[in-house]
C-alpha positions as CSV (number, residue, x, y, z in Angstrom):
1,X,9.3,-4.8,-100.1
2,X,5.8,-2.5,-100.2
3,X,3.6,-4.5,-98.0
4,X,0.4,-2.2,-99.6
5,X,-2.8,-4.6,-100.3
6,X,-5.0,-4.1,-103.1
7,X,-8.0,-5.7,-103.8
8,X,-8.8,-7.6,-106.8
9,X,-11.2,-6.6,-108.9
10,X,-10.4,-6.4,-112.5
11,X,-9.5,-8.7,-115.4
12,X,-5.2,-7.3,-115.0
13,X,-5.5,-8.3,-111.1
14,X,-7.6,-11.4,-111.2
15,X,-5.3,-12.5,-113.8
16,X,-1.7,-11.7,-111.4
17,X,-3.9,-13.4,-109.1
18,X,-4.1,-16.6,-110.7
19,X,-0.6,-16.9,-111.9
20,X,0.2,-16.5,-107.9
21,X,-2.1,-19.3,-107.0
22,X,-1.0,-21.4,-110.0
23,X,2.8,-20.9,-108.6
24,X,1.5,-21.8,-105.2
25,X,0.2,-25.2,-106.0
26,X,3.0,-25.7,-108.8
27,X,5.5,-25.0,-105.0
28,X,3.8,-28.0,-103.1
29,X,3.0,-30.1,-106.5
30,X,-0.8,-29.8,-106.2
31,X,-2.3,-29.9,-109.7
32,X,-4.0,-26.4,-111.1
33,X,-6.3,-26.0,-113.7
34,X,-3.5,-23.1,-114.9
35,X,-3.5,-19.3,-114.7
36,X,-6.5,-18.1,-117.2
37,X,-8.9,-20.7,-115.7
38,X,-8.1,-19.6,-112.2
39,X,-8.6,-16.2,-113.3
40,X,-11.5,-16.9,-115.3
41,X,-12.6,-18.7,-111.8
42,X,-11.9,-15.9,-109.8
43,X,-13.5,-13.3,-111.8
44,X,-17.0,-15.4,-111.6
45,X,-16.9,-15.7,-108.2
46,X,-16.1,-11.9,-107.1
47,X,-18.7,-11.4,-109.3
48,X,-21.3,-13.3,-107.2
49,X,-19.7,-10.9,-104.3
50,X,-19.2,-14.3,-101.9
51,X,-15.2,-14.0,-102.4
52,X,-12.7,-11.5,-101.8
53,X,-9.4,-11.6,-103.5
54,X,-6.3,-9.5,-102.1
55,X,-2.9,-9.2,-103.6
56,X,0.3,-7.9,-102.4
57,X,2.0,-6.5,-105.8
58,X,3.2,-8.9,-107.7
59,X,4.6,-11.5,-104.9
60,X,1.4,-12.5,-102.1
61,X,-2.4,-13.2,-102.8
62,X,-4.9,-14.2,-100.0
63,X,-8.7,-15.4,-101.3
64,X,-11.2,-15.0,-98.7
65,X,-14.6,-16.6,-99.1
66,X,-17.7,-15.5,-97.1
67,X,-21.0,-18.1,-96.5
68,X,-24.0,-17.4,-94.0
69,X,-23.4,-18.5,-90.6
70,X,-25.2,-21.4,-88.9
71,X,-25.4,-19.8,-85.1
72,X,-26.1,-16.4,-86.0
73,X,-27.1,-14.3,-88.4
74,X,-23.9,-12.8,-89.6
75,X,-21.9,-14.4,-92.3
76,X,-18.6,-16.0,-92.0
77,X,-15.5,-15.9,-93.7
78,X,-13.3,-18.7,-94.6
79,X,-9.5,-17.9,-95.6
80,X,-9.4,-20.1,-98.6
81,X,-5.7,-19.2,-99.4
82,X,-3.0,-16.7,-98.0
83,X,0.3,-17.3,-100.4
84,X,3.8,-15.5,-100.7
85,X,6.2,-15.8,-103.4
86,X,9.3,-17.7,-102.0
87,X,11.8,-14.9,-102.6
88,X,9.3,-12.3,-100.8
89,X,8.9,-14.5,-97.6
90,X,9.8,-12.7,-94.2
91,X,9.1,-9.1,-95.2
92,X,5.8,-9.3,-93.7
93,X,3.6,-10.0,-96.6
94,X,1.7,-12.8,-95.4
95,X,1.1,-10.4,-92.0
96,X,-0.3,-7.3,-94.3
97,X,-2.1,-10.1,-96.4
98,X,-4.1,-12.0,-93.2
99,X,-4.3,-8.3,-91.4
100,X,-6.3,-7.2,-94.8
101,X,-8.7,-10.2,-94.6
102,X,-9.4,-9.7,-91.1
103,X,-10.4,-5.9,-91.8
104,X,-12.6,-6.8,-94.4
105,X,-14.5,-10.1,-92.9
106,X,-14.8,-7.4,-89.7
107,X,-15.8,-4.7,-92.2
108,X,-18.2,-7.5,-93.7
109,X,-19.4,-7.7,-90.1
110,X,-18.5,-11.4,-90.1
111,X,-18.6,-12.9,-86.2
112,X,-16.0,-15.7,-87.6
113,X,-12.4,-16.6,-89.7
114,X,-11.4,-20.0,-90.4
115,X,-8.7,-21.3,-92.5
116,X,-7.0,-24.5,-92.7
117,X,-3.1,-25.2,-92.7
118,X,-0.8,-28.3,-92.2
119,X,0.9,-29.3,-89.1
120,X,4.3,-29.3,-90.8
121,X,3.6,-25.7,-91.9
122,X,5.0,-24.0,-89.0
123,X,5.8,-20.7,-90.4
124,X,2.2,-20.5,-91.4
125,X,1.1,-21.3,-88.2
126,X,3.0,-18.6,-86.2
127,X,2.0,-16.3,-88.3
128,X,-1.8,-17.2,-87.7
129,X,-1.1,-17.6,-83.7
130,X,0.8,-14.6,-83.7
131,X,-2.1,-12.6,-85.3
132,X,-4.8,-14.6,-82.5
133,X,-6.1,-17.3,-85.0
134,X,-6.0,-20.6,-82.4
135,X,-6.1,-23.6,-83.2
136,X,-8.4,-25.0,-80.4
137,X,-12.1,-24.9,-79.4
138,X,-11.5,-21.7,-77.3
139,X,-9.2,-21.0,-74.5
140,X,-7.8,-23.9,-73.6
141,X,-10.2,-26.3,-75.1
142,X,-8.9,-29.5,-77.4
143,X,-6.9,-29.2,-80.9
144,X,-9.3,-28.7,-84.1
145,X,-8.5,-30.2,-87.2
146,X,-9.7,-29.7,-90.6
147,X,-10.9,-32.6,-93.0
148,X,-11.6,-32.9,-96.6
149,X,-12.3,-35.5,-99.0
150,X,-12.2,-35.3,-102.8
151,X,-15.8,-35.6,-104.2
């Protein structure tokens, strides 16, 4: 399977794009607003030029989202989703995927990559270990976790 990223920036990709993150919450029965409104979505917000979306052909998509930074002056990127299609899993399209959104928040000259994932989502969570994501406060230092409440 070609491993090639591409980013996003046109109606045909935006729209692949949401179909993949439709299918992704449709996989872990999360509601979605459907493809055309997460395209629509996606298009407004690469507009603003705060969001990166990646794809992997038709079978991977990562959305990377960039704010300003707190404690310096660079901005930060947060990995909003990184997604494979089931049938493409293990032929290192996730890897190509976070590799690509780790060049570009570098590129970006962000000092900072965060993401969330679940405990039970192990596969996930080598691959982010295995690429030097950590789930700790440094070296060493306690476990992190991520919260979130509907508003």
């Amino acid at each position: 399977m070609d491993a090639r990223v591409e980013l996003a920036t046109t109606g045909p990709g935006l729209a692949l794009a949401g179909r993949l993150l439709d299918a992704f919450n449709s996989e872990y029965d999360d509601p979605s607003p459907g493809p055309d409104a997460l395209a629509a979505r996606l298009a407004e917000l690469t507009g603003r030029g705060d969001t990166d979306v990646l794809l992997t052909g038709e079978h991977g998509v990562a959305v990377v989202r960039y704010r300003p930074a707190l404690w310096s002056t660079r901005d930060e990127a947060y990995l909003a989703e990184l997604w494979v299609a089931p049938a493409a899993r293990g032929h290192g399209l996730g890897r190509a995927l976070l590799r690509a959104c780790l060049d570009r928040a570098r590129a970006r000259g962000c000092d900072l990559l965060d993401l969330a994932t679940s405990a039970d989502d192990v596969a996930a969570r080598a691959l982010y270990e295995s690429e030097g994501l950590h789930a700790t406060e440094g070296p060493g230092g306690p476990t992190t976790y991520h919260y979130e409440i509907d508003l």
